[in-house]
matplotlib code that plots the C-alpha trace (Angstrom):
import matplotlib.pyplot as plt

x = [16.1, 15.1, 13.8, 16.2, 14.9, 12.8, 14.0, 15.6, 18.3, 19.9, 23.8, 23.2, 20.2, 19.8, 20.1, 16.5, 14.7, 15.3, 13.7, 12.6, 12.1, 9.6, 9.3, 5.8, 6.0, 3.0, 1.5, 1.9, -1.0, -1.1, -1.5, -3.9, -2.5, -4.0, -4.6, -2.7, 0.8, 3.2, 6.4, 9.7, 13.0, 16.6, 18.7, 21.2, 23.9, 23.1, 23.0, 26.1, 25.3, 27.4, 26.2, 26.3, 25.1, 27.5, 25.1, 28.6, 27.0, 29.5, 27.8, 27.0, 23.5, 23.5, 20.1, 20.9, 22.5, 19.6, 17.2, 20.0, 19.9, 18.2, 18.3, 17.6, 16.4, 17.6, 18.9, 22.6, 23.7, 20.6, 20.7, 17.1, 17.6, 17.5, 20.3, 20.8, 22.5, 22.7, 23.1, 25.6, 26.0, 29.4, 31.4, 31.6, 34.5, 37.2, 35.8, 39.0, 37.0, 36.9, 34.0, 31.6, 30.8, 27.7, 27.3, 26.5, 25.9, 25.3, 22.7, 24.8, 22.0, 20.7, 19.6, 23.5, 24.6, 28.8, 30.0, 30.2, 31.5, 34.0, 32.0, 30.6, 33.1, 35.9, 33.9, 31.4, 28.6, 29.2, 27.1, 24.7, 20.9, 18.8, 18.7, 16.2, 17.4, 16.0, 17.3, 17.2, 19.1, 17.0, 20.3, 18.6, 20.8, 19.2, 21.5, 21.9, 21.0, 21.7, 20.9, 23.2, 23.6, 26.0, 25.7, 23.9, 25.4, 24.1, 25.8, 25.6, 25.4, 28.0, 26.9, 26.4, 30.1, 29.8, 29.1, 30.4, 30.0, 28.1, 26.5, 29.1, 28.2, 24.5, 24.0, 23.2, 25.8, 24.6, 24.6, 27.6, 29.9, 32.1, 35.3, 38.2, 36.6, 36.0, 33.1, 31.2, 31.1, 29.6, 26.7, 25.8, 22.7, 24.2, 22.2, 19.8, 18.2, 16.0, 13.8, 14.0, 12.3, 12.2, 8.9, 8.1, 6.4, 5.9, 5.5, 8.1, 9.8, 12.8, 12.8, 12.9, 13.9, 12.1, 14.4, 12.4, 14.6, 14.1, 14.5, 17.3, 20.4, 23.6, 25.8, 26.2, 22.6, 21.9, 24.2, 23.4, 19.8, 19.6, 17.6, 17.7, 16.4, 15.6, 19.2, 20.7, 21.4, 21.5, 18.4, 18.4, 16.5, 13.4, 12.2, 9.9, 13.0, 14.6, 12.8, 11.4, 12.7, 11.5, 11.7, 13.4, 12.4, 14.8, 13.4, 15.6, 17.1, 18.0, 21.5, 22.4, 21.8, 19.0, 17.5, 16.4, 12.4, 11.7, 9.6, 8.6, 6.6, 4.7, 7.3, 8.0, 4.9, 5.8, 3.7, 3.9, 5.2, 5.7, 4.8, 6.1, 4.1, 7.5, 7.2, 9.0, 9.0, 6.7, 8.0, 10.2, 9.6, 10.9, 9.4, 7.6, 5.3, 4.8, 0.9, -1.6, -5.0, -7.4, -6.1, -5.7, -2.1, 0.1, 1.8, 1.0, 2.8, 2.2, 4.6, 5.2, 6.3, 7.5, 5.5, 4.0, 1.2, 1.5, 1.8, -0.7, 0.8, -1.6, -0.1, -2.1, -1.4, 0.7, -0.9, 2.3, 2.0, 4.2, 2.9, 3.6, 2.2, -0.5, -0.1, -3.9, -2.9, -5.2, -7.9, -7.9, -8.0, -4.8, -2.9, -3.6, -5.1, -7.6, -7.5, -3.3, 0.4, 1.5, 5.4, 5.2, 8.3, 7.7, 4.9, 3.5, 0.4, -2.0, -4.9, -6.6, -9.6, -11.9, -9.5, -10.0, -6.8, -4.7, -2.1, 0.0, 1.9, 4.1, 3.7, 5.6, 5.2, 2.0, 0.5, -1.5, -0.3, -2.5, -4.7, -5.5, -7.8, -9.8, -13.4, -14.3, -12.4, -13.8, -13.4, -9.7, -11.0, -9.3, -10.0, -7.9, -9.9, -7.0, -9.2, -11.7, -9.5, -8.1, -4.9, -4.5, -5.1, -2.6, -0.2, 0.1, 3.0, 6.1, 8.2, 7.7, 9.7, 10.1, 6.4, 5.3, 2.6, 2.8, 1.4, 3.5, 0.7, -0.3, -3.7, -4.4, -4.8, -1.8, -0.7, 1.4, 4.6, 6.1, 9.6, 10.3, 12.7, 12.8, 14.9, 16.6, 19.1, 18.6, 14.7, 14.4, 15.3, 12.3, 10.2, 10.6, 11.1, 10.7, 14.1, 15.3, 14.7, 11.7, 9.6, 8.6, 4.8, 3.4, -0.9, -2.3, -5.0, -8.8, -11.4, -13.5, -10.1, -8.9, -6.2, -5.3, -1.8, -0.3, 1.8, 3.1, 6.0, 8.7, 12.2, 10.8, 9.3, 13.0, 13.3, 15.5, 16.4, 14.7, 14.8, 14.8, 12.9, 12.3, 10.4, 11.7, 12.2, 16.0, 15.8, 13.3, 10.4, 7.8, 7.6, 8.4, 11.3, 11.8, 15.6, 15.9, 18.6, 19.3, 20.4, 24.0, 23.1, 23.2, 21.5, 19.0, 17.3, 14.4, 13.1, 9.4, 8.5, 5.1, 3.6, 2.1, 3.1, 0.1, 1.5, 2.8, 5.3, 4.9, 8.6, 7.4, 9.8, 9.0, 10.6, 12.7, 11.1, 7.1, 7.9, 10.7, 12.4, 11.6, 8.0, 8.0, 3.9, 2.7, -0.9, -1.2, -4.7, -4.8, -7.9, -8.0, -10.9, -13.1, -11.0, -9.4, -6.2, -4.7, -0.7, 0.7, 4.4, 6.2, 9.9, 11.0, 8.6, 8.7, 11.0, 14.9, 14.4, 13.4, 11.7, 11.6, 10.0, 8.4, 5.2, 3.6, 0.6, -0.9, -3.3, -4.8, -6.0, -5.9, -3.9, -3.6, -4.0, -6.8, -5.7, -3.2, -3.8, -1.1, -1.2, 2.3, 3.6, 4.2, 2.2, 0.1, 1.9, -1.2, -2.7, -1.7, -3.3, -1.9, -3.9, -3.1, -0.2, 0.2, 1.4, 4.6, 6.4, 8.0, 6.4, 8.2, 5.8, 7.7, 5.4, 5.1]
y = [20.3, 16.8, 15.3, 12.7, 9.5, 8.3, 5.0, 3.3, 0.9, -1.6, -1.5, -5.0, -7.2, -9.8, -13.3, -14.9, -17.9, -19.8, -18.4, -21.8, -20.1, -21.9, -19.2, -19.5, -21.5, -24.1, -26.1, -25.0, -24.5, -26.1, -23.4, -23.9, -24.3, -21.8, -21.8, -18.9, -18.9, -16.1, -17.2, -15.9, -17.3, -16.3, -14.2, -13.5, -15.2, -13.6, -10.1, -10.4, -10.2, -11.9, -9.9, -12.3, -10.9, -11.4, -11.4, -11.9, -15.4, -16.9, -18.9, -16.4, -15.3, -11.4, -10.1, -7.9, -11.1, -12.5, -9.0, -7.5, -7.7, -4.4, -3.8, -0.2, 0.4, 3.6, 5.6, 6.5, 8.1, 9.3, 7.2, 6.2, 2.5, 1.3, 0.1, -1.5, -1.3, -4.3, -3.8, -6.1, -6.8, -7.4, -8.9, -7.7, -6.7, -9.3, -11.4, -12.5, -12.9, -9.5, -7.1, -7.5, -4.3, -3.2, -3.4, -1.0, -2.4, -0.3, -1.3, -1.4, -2.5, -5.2, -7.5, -6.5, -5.1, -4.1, -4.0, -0.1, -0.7, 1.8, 4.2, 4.0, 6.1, 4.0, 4.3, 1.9, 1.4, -0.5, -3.0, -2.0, -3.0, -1.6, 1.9, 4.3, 6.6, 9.9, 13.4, 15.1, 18.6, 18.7, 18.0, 15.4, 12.8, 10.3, 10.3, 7.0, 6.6, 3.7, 2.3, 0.7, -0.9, 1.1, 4.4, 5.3, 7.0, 10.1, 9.1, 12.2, 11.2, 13.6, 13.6, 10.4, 10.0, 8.8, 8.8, 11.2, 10.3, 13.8, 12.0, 14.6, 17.6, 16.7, 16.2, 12.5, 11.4, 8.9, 6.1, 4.5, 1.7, -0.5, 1.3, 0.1, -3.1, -6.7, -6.5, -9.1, -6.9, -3.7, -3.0, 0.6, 1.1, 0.6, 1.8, -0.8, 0.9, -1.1, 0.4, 4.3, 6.2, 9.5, 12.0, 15.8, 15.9, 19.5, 20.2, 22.7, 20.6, 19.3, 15.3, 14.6, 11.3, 9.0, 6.6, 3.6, 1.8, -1.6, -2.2, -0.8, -3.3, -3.9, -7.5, -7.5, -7.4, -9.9, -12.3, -12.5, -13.3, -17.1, -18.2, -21.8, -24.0, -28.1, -29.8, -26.5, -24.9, -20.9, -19.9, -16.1, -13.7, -12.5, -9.0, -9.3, -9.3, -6.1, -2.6, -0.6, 2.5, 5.5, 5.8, 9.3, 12.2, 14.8, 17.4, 18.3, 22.5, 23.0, 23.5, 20.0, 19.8, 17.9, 18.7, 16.2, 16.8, 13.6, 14.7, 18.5, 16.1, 14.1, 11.0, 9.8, 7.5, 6.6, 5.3, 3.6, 0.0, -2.5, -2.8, 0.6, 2.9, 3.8, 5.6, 4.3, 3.8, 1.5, 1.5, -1.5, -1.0, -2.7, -1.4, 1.9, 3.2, 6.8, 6.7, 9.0, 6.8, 10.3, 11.9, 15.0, 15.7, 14.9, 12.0, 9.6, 7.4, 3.7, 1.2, -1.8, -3.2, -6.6, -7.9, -4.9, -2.1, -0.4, 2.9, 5.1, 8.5, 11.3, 14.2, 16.9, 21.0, 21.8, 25.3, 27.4, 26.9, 23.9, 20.1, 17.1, 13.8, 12.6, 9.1, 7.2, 4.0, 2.6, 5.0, 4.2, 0.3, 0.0, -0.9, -4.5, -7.3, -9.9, -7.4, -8.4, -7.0, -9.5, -9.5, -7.3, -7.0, -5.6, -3.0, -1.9, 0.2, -0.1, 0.8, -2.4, -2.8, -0.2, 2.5, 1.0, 1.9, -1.6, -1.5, -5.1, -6.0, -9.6, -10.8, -13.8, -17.5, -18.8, -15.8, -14.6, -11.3, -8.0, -6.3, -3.0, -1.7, 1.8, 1.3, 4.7, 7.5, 10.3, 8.8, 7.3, 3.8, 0.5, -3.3, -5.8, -7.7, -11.0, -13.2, -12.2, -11.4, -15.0, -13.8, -14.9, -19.1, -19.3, -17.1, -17.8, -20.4, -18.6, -16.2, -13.2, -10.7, -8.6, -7.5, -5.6, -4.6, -4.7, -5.5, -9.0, -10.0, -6.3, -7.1, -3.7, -5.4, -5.1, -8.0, -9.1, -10.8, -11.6, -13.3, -15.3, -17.3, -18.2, -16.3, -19.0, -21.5, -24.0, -24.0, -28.3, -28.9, -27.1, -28.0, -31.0, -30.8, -26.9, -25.2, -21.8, -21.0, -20.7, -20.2, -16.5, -16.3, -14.8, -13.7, -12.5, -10.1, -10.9, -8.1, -8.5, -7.2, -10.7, -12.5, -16.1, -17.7, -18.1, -22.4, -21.1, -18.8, -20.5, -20.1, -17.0, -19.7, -21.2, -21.4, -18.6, -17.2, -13.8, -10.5, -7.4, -7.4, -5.0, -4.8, -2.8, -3.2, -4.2, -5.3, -2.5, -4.8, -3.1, -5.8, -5.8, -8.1, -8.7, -8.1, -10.6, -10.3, -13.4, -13.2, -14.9, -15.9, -14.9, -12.5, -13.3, -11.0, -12.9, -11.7, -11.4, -14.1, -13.2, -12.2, -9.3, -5.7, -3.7, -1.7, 1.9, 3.4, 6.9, 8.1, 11.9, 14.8, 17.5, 21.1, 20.8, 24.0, 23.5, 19.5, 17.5, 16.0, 12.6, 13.6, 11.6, 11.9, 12.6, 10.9, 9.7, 9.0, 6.7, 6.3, 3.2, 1.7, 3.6, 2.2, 4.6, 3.5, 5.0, 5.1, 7.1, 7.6, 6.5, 5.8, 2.7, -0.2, -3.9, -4.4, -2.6, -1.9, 0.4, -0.4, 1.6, 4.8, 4.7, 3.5, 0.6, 0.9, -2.6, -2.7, -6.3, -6.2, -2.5, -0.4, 3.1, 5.0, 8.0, 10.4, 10.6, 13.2, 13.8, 15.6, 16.5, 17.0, 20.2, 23.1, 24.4, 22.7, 21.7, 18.9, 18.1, 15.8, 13.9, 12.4, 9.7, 7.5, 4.6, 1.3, 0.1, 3.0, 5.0, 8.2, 11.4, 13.7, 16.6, 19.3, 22.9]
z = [17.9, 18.2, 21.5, 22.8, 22.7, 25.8, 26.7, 29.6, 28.3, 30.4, 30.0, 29.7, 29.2, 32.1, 31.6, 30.5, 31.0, 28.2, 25.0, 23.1, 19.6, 17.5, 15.1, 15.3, 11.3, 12.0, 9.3, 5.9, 4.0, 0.7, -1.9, -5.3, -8.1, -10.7, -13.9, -15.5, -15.8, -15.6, -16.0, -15.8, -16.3, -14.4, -16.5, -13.3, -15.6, -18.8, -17.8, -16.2, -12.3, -10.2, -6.9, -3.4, 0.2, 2.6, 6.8, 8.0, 10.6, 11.7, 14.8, 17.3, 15.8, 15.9, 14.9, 12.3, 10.3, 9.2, 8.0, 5.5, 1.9, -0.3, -4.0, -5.1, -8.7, -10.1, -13.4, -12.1, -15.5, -16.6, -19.8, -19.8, -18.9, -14.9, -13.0, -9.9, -6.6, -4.5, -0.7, 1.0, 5.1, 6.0, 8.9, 12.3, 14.0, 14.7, 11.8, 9.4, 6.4, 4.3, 4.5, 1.8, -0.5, -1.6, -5.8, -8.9, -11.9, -14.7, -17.6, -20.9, -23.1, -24.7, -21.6, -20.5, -17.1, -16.7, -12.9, -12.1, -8.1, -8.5, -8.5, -5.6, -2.4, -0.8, 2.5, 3.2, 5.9, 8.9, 8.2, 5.4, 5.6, 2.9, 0.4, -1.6, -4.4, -5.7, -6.9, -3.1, -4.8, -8.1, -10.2, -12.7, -10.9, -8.4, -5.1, -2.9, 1.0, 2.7, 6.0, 8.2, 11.5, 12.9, 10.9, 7.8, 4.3, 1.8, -1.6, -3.7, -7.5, -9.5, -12.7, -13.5, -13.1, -9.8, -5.8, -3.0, 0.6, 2.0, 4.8, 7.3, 5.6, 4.7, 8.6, 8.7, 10.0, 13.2, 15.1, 16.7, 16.4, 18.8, 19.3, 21.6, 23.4, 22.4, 19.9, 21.7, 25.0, 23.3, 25.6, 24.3, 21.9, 17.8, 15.6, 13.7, 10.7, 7.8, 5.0, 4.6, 1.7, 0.0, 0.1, 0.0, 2.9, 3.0, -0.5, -0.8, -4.2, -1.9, -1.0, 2.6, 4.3, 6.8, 7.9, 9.9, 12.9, 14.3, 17.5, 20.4, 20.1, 21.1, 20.4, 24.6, 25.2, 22.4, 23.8, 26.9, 25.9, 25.8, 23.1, 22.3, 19.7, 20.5, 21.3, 22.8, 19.4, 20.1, 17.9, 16.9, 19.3, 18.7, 18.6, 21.5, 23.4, 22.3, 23.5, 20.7, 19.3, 16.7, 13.3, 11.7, 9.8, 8.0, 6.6, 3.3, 3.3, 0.2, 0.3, 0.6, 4.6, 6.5, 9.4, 11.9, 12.8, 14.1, 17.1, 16.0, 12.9, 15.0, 14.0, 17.7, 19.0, 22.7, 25.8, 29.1, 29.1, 32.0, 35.2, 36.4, 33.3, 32.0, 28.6, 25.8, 22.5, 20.5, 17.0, 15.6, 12.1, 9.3, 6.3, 5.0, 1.9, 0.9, -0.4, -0.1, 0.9, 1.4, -2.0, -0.4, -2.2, 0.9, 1.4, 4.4, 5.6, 6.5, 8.4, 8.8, 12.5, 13.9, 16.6, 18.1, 15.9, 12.6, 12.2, 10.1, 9.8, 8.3, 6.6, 8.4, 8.6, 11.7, 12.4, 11.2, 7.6, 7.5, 8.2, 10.2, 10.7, 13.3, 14.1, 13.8, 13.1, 15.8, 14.8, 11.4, 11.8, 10.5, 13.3, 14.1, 12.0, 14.1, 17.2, 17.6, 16.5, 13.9, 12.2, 9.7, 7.3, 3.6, 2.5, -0.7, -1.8, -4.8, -6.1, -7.1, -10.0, -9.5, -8.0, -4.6, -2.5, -1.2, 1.1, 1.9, 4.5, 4.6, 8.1, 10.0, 8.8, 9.8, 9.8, 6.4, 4.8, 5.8, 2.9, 4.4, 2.1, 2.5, 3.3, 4.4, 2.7, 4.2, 7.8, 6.6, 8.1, 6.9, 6.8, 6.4, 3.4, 2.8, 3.2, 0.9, -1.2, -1.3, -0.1, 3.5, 3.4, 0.7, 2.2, 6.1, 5.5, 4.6, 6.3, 3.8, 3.5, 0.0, -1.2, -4.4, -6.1, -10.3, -13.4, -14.2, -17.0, -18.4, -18.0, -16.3, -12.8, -10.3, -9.3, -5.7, -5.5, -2.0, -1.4, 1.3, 3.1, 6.8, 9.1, 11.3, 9.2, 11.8, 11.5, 10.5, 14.3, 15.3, 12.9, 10.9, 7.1, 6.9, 5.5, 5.5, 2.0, 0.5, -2.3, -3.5, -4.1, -7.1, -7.0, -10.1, -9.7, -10.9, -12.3, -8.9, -6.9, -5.9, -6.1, -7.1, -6.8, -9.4, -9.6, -12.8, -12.4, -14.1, -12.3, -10.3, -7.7, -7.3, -3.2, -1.5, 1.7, 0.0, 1.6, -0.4, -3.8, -7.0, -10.2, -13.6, -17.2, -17.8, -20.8, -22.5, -23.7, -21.5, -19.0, -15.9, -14.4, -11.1, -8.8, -6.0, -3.2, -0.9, 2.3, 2.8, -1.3, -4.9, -6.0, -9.0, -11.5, -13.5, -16.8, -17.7, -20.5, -20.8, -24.5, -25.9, -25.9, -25.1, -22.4, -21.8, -19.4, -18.1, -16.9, -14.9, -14.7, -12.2, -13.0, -9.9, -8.7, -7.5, -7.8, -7.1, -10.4, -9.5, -9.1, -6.1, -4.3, -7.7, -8.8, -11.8, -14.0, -17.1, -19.4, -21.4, -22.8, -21.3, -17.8, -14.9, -13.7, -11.0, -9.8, -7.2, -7.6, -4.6, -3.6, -1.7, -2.2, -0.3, 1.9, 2.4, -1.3, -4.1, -7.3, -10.8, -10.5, -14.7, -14.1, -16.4, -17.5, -18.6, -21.4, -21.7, -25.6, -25.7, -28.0, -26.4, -23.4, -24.6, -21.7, -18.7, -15.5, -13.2, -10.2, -9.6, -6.1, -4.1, -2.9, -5.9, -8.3, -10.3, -13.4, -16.5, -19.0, -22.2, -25.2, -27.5, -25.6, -28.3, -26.9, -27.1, -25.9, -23.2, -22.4, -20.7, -19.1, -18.1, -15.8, -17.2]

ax = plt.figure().add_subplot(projection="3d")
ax.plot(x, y, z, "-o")
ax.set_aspect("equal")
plt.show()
């Protein structure tokens, strides 16, 4: 069984000296232009999605408000082409304006999405955050999780035909949610859930989940914090003045139950706080990548957290023949960049030109994003390498949010796209001509394992209030697109106009048995000209959101891929290697 929590939570949160939020936003820094362009133009209309988050604000400035908006990218039906699933907020209690649904919209073809909502169950989250989507009972049909304040949700897929809520009988069922009483007045801990994402952390072919949690709130205790912008205007709170709580780990049982092993799998990092050495916990993570930095075969796990240390957990043997995870962030340099906590929101992992392993992180406005690369492989040491690689100066402006690695141009180099908007709508009376949205940021990669900005980007660079963010091929030209969600916006979905087709997509199929069908934690080799190019197959990406799982292998001028090695996931569950992939096409690499 799980150990209970370790924190001391006020029933309600004394009444503070007055919190003047500045967001911390600064001076922008004027960005380079660059001289490649990568442009993309908004095909939201055309493809038929007419998706808008609904953060519920309606004056009062609740927290969660301002950090929901995910969009998962997944195959529902099995037909070969990716669909999407937008995550909506919603309205607190009391509100008179309906509750806004979370979206499916299924890809009909041809550049063509058609609304598939009604498939999704009747019930719906509290108030939804973020999701991930993979295959957790080996059916050949990726199931839905979503996180939400208040309680999260298991969507079973059945058969392509649709979505059962099993989150009762699956054993996820958590959290808790005003009941009886004035909403306002609810002093007890809800539930406050962001990214979560799928691995096989044990290797035994069955997807677990590891759900990360933000911070120990109630609407009570957030109202009776009095956080003020210039003029008296209630500014939202920030995290600094919420305690901390621990991010989740279910391990998956095979019969379509979970098991909580939070604290048996080394999940739970607590210590003493305050003046009195209470121990509590330190986690208020917002986003979380699956990667596997030592290439041992195990998944680790890296996340993101706002205003207090990452985490680094290593996948290590826990003496019983089973594993767990041993929490080294600070050991491994990965925990703070320039000796402090910064706000970290989305995370991605790479491997950037010359296999080098890259891990970002989008921090807070006025502070540059973090670049974790791995200096020392045998000793698992990082550095945070932004501003050499010409990352951090052109990035410590925005509020950033969504973050992805991918290959926008095909040149073989991944690129980084972060989307941003600023968290507080009332930000100009603090600082004078800044705005709430903002710009997205698109750096192509260089050969030396830079990056440049890219000025560029056609209608992708159209200012949002971004949040959640994925990449995948809608429209089946090789290219990657990129899915946009907005908080209390429109949705967009931007299609790749770049030339060329010299690429090739690798969709893996485990056998369900010694892998997991998604072939989630596989590593994946590509050969071309004479190049190694290496992937790691990974679930939720950025930030509340999933991307595609097909991986896109950019060519530049080449014409084929000579030879592809994967290393599937599970115990013993060995290589395989392809020859010949000709550009232009799809690949499905199914393990034998």
């Amino acid at each position: 069984m799980p150990r209970p929590a370790v924190v001391a939570f006020a029933a309600v949160v004394p009444l503070l000296a007055v919190a003047v939020v500045g967001c911390g936003c600064g001076t922008r820094t004027p960005v380079p232009a660059a001289g490649v362009a990568v442009p993309f133009t908004d095909a939201t209309a055309a493809a038929g999605i007419r998706f808008t988050h609904q953060n519920g604000a309606a004056g009062k400035k609740l927290l969660p408000e301002t950090m929901s908006g995910g969009v998962v990218v997944l195959d529902f039906d099995a037909d070969g082409k990716p669909d999407l699933f937008f995550v909506n907020g919603g309205t607190w209690p009391g509100a008179t304006a309906d509750s806004g649904r979370d979206a499916l919209y299924r890809n009909a073809g041809g550049g063509k999405f058609e609304d598939a909502s009604k498939l999704l169950p009747s019930s719906r989250p509290r108030y939804a955050m973020g999701g991930c989507a993979a295959d957790f009972d080996n059916d050949g049909f990726p199931d839905l999780f979503v996180s939400a304040v208040g309680g999260n949700r298991l969507y079973r897929n059945t058969g392509g035909k649709g979505f059962d809520d099993v989150t009762e009988r699956a054993g996820l069922a958590s959290g808790s949610w005003p009941t009886g009483e004035d909403f306002e007045k609810w002093s007890r801990p809800v539930s406050f859930p962001s990214s979560a994402t799928w691995l096989d952390y044990d290797g035994d072919a069955r997807l677990d989940l590891f759900v990360c949690n933000y911070v120990t709130w109630s609407p009570a205790n957030d109202l009776a914090i009095r956080a003020v912008l210039p003029g008296g205007v209630r500014a939202y709170v920030p995290p600094t003045q919420f305690p901390g709580t621990h991010c989740q780990l279910f391990r998956n049982l095979g019969d379509g139950r979970f098991r909580e092993v939070t604290f048996d799998a080394g999940v739970e990092v607590s210590e003493p706080t305050g003046m009195n050495g209470a121990v509590q916990p330190v986690g208020k993570a917002l986003g979380v990548i699956a990667c596997d930095p030592d290439g041992d075969g195990w998944p680790d796990l890296l996340v993101a957290n706002d205003t207090v240390r990452n985490f680094f957990f290593h996948n290590i043997p826990d003496g019983s023949g089973g594993r767990k995870f041993e929490e080294i962030g600070l050991a491994a340099n990965a925990a703070y960049s320039d000796g402090r906590p910064r706000g970290g929101m989305g995370i991605d992992a790479a491997y950037l030109s010359g296999g080098k392993f890259a891990a970002v992180i989008a921090n807070f406005s006025n502070e540059p994003n973090t670049l974790l690369t791995l200096a020392d492989p045998k000793r698992l040491l990082f550095q945070d390498a932004a501003a050499a690689s010409g990352l951090a100066a052109a990035s410590r402006g925005p509020m950033k949010f969504g973050a992805f690695f991918f290959d926008a141009d095909l040149d073989g180099r991944p690129d980084l796209l972060t989307v941003n908007g600023h968290l507080e709508p009332d930000i100009g009376l603090a600082r004078t001509g800044q705005t709430q949205a903002e710009p997205p940021q698109l750096f192509r990669g260089t050969p030396d394992g830079k990056f440049e900005p890219v000025a560029d980007a056609g209608d992708l660079l159209t200012p949002l209030v971004g949040r959640g963010s994925a990449f995948l091929d809608f429209d089946g030209d090789g290219r990657p697109d990129v899915a946009v969600v907005a908080n209390g916006g429109a949705a967009k979905l931007f299609r790749n106009a770049t030339g060329g087709s010299n690429w090739v997509r690798l969709k893996l199929v485990g056998d369900g048995k010694k892998s997991n069908r998604d072939a989630i934690g596989a590593t994946v080799e590509a050969t071309a000209g004479g190049e190694v190019r290496r992937f790691h197959v990974t679930g939720s990406r950025g930030y509340l959101s999933q991307s595609e799982l097909v991986l896109t292998v950019g060519l530049g001028s080449g014409t084929k891929v000579e030879s592809v090695t994967v290393k599937w996931p599970g115990k013993d569950a060995g290589t395989q290697t392809w020859q010949g992939l000709d550009a232009g096409t799809e690949h499905r690499l199914e393990q034998k």
